[in-house]
C-alpha positions as CSV (number, residue, x, y, z in Angstrom):
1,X,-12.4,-11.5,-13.4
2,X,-8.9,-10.0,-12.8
3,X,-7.0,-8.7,-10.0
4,X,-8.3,-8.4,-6.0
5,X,-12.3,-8.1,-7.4
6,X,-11.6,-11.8,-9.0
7,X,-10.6,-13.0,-5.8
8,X,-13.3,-14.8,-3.4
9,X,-11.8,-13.8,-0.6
10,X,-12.6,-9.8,-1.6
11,X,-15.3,-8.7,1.2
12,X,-12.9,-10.3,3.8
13,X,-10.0,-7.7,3.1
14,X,-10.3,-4.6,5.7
15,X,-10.7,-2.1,3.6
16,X,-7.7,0.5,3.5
17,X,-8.2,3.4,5.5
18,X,-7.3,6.7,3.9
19,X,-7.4,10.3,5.0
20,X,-9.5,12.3,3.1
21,X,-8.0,14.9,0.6
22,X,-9.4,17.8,-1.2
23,X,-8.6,19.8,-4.1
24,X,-8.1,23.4,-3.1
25,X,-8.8,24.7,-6.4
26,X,-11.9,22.9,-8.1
27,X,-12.7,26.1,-10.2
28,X,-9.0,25.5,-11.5
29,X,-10.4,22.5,-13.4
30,X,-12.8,23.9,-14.7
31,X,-10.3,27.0,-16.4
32,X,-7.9,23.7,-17.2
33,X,-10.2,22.6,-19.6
34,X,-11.0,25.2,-21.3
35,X,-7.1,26.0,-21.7
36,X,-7.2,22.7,-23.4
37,X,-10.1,23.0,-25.7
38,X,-8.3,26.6,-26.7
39,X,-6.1,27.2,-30.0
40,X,-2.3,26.4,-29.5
41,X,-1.0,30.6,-28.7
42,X,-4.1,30.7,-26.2
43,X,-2.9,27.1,-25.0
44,X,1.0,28.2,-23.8
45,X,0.0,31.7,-22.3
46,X,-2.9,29.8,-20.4
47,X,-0.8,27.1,-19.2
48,X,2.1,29.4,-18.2
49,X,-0.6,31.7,-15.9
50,X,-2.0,28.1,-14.4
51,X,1.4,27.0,-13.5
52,X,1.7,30.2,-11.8
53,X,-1.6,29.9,-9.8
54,X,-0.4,26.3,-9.1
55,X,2.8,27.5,-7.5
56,X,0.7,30.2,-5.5
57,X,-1.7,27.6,-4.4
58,X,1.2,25.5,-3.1
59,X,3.2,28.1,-2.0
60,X,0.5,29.5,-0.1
61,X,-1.4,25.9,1.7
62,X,1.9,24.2,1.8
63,X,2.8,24.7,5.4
64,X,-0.8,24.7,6.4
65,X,-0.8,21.2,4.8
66,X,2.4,20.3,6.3
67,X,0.8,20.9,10.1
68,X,-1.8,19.0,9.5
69,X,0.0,16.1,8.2
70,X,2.5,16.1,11.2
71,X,-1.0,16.3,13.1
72,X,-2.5,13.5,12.1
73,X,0.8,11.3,12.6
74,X,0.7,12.7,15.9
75,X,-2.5,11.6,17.0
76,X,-2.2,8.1,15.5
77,X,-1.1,6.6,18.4
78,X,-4.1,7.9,20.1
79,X,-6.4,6.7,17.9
80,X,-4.7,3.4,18.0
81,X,-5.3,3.4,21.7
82,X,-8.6,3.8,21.6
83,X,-9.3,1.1,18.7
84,X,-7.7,-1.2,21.3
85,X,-9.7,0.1,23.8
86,X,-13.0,-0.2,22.2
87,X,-12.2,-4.4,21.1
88,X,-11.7,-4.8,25.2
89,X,-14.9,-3.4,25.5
90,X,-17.0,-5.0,23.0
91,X,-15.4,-8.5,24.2
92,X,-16.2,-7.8,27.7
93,X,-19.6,-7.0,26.9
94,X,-20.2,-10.3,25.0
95,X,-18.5,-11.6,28.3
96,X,-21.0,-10.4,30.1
97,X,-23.6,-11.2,27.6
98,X,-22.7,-14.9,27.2
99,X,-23.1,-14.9,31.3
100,X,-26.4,-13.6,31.7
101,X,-27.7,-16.2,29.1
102,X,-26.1,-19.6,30.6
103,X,-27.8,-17.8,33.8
104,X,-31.0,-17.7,32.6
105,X,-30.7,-21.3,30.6
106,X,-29.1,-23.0,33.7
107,X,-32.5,-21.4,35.6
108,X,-34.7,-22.9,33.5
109,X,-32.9,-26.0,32.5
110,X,-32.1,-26.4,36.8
111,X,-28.3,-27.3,35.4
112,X,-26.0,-26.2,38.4
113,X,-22.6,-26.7,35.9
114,X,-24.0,-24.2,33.4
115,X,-24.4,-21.5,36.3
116,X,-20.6,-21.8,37.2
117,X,-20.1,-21.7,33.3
118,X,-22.2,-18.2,33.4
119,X,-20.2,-17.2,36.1
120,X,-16.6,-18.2,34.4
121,X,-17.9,-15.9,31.0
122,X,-19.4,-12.7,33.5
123,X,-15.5,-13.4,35.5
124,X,-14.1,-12.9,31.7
125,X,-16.0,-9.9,30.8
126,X,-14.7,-8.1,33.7
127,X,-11.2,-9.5,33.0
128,X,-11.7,-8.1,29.7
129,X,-12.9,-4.5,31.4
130,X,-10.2,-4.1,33.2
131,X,-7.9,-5.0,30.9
132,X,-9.5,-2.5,28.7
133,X,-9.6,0.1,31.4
134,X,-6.2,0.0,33.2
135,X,-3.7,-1.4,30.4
136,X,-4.9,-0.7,26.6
């Protein structure tokens, strides 16, 4: 096997995020191909007139595409926020977790140490919160 596939350590990459993009024009493909599959004189006027159309099509959604981009660059920092965000809150909630169940063993175990270690994960979980809350 060749490239990233071969490598074992494959389904541990984060995948790459990507936007999304779509073709504006997907009947245009379909006229593309038959241009090509067309005689040679059919070919060049065919190409010349999708060229045309092409430069429309750009002309046209290029400053709609432009906003959009400038959009989403804007609201990156947003989204990074919130990523940061959520990760303080799932780790506070496995604080939280992690405290309920060293309470419940050191209950039925009668283990006084294992109470004050539930109460040291609970005390990181809302560490965690409030870091989560007032600083990400």
């Amino acid at each position: 096997m060749n490239g990233i596939a071969g490598d074992p350590r494959f389904f541990l990459l984060p995948a790459p995020v990507e936007v999304p993009r779509r073709r504006v024009d997907p009947p245009g493909n379909a006229s593309l191909l038959r241009v090509l599959g067309a005689a040679i004189p059919v070919r060049f006027g065919a190409a010349i007139k999708a060229r045309e159309h092409e430069r429309r099509v750009v002309d046209h959604l290029g400053p709609a595409d432009a906003h959009l981009n400038e959009e989403i660059d804007a609201h990156g920092n947003e989204v990074d926020h919130a990523n940061a965000q959520h990760l303080d809150f799932e780790l506070a909630e496995v604080g939280f977790e992690v405290g309920i169940v060293l309470a419940s063993i050191s209950i039925i175990a009668r283990r006084r140490w294992l109470l004050g270690a539930a109460g040291a994960a609970a005390m990181a979980g809302v560490a965690l919160l409030a870091n989560g809350l007032l600083f990400a």
